[in-house]
Structures are given as structure tokens and as C-alpha cells.
C-alpha positions in Angstrom: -25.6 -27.6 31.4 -24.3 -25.5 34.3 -24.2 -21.9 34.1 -20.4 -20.6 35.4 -20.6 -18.5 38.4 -18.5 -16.2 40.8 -15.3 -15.7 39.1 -15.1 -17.8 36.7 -18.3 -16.7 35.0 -17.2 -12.9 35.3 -13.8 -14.1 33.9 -15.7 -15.8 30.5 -18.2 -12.9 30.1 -15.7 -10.2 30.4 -13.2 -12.0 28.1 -16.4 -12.8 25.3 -17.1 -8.8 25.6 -12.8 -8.0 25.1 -13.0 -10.2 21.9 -16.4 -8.8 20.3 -15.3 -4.9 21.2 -11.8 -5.8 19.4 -13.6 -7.2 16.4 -16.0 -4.3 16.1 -13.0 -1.7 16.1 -10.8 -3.3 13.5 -10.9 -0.7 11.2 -8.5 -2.6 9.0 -9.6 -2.0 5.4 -7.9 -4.1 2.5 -7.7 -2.2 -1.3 -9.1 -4.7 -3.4 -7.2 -7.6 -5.2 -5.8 -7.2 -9.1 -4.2 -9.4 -10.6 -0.6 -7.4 -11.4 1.9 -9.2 -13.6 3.6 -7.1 -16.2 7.0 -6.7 -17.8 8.6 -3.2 -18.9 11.8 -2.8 -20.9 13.7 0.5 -19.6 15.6 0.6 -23.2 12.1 2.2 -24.6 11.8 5.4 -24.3 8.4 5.5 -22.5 10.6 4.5 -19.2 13.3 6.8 -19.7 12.2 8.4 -15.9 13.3 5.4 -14.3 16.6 4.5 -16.0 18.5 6.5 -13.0 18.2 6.1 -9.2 15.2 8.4 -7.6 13.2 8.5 -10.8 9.6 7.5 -11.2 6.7 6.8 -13.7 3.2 6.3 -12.9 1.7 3.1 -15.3 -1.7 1.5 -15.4 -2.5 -1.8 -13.4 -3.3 -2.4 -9.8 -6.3 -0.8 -8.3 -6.2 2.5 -9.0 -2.5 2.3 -11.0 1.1 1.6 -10.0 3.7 4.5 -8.8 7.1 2.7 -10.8 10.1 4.3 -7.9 13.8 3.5 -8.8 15.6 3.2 -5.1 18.6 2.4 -6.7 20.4 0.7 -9.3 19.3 -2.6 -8.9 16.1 -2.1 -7.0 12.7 -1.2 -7.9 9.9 0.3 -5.9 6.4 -0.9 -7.2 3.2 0.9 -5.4 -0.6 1.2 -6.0 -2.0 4.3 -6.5 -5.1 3.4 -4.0 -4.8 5.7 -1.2 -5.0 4.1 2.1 -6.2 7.0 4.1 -10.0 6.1 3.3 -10.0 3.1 0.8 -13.8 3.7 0.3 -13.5 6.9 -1.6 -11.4 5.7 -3.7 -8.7 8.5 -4.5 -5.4 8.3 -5.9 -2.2 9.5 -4.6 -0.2 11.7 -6.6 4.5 12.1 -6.1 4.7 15.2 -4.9 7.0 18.0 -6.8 10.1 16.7 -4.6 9.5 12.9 -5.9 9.8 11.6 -2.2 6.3 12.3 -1.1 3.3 10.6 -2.1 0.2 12.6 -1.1 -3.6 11.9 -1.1 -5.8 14.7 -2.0 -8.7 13.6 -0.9 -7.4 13.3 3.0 -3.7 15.3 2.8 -2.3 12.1 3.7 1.1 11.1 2.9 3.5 8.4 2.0 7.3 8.0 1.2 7.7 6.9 -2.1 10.8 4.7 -1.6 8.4 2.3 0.6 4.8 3.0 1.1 5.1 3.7 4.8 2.9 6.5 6.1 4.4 9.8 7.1 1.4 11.8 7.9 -2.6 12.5 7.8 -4.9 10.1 8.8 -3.6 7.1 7.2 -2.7 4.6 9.2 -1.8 1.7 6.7 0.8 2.1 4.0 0.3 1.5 0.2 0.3 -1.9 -1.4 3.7 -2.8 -2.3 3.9 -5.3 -5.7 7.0 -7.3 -5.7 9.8 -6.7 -8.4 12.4 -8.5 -10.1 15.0 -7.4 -12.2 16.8 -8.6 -14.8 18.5 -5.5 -17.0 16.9 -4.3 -19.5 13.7 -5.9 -18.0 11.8 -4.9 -14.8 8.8 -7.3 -13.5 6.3 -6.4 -11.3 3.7 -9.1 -10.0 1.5 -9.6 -6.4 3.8 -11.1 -4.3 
């Protein structure tokens, strides 16, 4: 087999060393997979936080438990406690005393709580989202 030479050769070694640099800098990090598929009647009086707009509940499930947001009155907010900032170490976020913010106190990270996106700290990646489905007096949250 010929080797490739002149340009072309610098073309296919520069373009193997591009791919294998990009590879080795994905810091991309994944929380791990759970299995999440639960149903919770807001009639009982364990869910009473979320029977209005802007209230929350924190509930087992997920990775490191699920943040239960009500957006409004038909949609749900379902996000996984696993904070994003450093997956590794493990830490939980906590909703901040305004109920908008979802920090991290391992890394002062933060999230908003009506979507997961990142508002500041050294997260880069937002929270898992579960989907929901609702169908009143019943909310369902499952991996979507």
C-alpha cells in the first residue's frame, strides 16, 4: 500500500489529529439512567405544593430525586436532582428560597427551575428533564 504524500498526506494526518483532539475534550458527562414512571394524585394532601402555578415538591425517583415544578395550569415541570456541574460527586441541587433557582452546593451552580437550563457556575449542561402528562387529578412522569 502507498503511503499519501505532499498535500494530501498532511490533509489526512491533520484531519486524524482534529478528530482524536475533539474526542479527547468531550467533556460531555451523562447522569446515569433510572427507570422513572410514577403517577401522583394532587387531590392528596402530600401534593398540596403543586396544586397552584409556581409551586414545587421534591419526591424520590430519578438519580438523585425529582424537583416536581408547576409552570402553569396545565403543565408540569419534572427534573432530577443530580447536579450537572460535576456529575461525579454526585450532589443534589436544592430550589432556592425564591422557588426559581435551583442551586448546587457542591459547585454554586445554578439552574431555573421552570426548565433545567443553566444560569450560572460551572455547569455547562442542564438537568435531566422527565416527560409529564397530565390528566387532572393525575400527574405522570416517565423518561421520555
Amino acid at each position: 500500500m502507498k503511503r499519501p504524500t505532499g498535500f494530501r498526506g498532511f490533509t489526512l494526518v491533520l484531519l486524524a489529529a482534529l478528530l482524536t483532539q475533539s474526542r479527547c475534550n468531550d467533556p460531555e458527562q451523562f447522569i446515569p439512567y433510572v427507570p422513572v414512571d410514577f403517577s401522583v394524585n394532587l387531590n392528596l394532601p402530600a401534593y398540596l405544593n403543586i396544586t397552584v402555578p409556581s409551586g414545587h415538591i421534591t419526591v424520590t425517583g430519578g438519580s438523585k430525586g425529582i424537583i416536581l415544578y408547576r409552570y402553569t395550569l396545565d403543565q408540569f415541570v419534572a427534573l432530577d436532582r443530580h447536579a450537572t456541574a460535576d456529575i461525579a460527586a454526585g450532589c443534589q441541587v436544592e430550589v432556592s428560597e425564591d422557588g426559581l433557582i435551583l442551586t448546587d452546593p457542591c459547585s454554586n451552580s445554578e439552574w431555573l427551575i421552570i426548565d433545567g437550563s443553566v444560569v450560572s457556575g460551572d455547569a455547562i449542561y442542564p438537568l435531566h428533564r422527565y416527560a409529564t402528562q397530565w390528566n387532572d387529578p393525575i400527574l405522570t412522569v416517565f423518561n421520555p
